[in-house]
N, C-alpha and C positions, 0 to 999 in steps of 0.2 A: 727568508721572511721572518719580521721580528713579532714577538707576540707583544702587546699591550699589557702592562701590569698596574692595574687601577688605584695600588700603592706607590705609584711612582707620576707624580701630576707634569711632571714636564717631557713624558714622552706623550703622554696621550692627553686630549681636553678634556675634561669636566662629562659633559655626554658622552664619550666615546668611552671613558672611566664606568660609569654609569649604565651602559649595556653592555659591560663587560661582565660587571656585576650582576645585573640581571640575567643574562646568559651564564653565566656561573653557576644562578637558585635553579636554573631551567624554566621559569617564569616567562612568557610571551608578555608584549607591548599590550595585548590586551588584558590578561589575570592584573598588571599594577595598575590599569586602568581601572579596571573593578574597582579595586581595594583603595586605591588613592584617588578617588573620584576626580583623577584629571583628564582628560580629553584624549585618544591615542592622539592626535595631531599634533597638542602641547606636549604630549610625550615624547615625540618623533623628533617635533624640533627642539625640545631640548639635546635628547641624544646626539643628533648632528650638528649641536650647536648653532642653531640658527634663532638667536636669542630675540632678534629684532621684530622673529615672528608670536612673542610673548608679549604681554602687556609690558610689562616693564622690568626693572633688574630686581627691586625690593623684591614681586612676584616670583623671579628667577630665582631668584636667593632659596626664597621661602621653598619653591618646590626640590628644589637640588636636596633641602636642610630633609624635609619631607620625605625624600624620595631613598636617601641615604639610609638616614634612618631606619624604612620599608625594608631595604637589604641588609638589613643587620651591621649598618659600616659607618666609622666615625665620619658627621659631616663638616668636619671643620678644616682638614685636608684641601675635600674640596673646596669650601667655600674661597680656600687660602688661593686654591688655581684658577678661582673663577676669578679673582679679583685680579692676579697676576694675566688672565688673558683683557682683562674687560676693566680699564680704568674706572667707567660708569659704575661699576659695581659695587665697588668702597658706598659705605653709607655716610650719607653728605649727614652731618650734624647740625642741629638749628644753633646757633650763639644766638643770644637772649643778650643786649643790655639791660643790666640793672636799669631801671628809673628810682630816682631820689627824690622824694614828698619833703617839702620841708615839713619842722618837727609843729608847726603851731595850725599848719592846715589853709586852707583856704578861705580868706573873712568869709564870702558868700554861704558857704555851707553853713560855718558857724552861725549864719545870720538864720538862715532856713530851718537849723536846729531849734533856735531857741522858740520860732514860729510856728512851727510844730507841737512844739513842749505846751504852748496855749491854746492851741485847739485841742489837744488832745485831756488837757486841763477841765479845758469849759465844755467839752464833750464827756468827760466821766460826772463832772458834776450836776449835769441835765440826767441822767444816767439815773444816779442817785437821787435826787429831785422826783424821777417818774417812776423810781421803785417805791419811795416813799410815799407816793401819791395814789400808786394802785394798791399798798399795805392800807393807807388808812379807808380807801373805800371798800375795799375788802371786808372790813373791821365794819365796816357802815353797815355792808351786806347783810353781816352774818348775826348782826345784833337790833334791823328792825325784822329780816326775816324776806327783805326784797328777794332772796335769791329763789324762795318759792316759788308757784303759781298764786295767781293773785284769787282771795278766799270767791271772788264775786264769779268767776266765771265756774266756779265750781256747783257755786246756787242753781236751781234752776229756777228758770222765769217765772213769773208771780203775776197772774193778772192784774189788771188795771181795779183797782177797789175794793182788794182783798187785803186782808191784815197782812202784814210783812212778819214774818218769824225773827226772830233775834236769833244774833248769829250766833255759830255752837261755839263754843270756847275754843281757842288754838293754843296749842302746847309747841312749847320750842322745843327742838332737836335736843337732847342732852345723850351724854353717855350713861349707860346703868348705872344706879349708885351699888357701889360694891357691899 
């Protein structure tokens, strides 16, 4: 009978590597369960290599790299036998072609831009217009005294054919003179 040496990937598979290692710490399918919050099921099938019963091989990868690691053991070995058992497993790369903009742009945009540029124009200067419009009534406010109470309703009511008092003199708001 030969023994499995989980340094050596082409006598043994990737899981079979993998609970050797395990069995090695003295660690149960459940304790790396715990600790690598995987599934004992996802565990089992990886160990037996029944990969097809995992989401998919990126997933595979990830937990082998995971699981490796968990035992103290470089995952790159294995990743190397995972790929040697499992074509699928190689990471497909996206190629990207380039796209080429010409250098002056698209007239439309250009056109949209400059359309833009005049609402945005005749909108700061309404802007400006209605600041300047609430400064000078502001200024109105605060120099007839509109933004008091009005002196009448502070009177009180005067019968009908009685002299009317003359009203008491109003002083405007100032600051203390120093």
């Amino acid at each position: 009978m030969t023994e499995t040496s989980p340094s050596n990937p082409s006598s043994a598979g990737v899981g079979q590597q993998l609970s050797a290692l395990r069995q090695k710490k003295g660690l149960s399918v459940h304790d790396v369960s715990t600790r690598l919050r995987f599934s004992t099921r996802q565990l089992a099938a990886l160990e037996e290599g029944q990969y097809d019963a995992l989401p998919d091989m990126t997933f595979v990868r990830a937990m082998i790299r995971t699981y490796a690691r968990f035992l103290e053991s470089d995952p790159a070995p294995l990743i190397a036998a995972l790929e040697a058992e499992r074509p699928d497993a190689v990471p497909r790369l996206m190629v990207v072609q380039p796209v080429s903009v010409p250098s002056q742009g698209v007239a439309f945009f250009r056109e949209v831009r400059e359309g833009n540029r005049r609402w945005i124009i005749a909108a700061l200067l309404l802007l400006v217009l209605a600041l300047i419009g609430a400064w000078v009534w502001h200024l109105d406010d605060v120099s007839t005294g509109a933004g008091s109470a009005p002196q009448e309703a502070l009177q009180p009511a005067v019968p009908a054919g009685a002299a009317v008092p003359a009203p008491a003199p109003t002083t405007v708001n100032r600051p203390p003179e120093p």
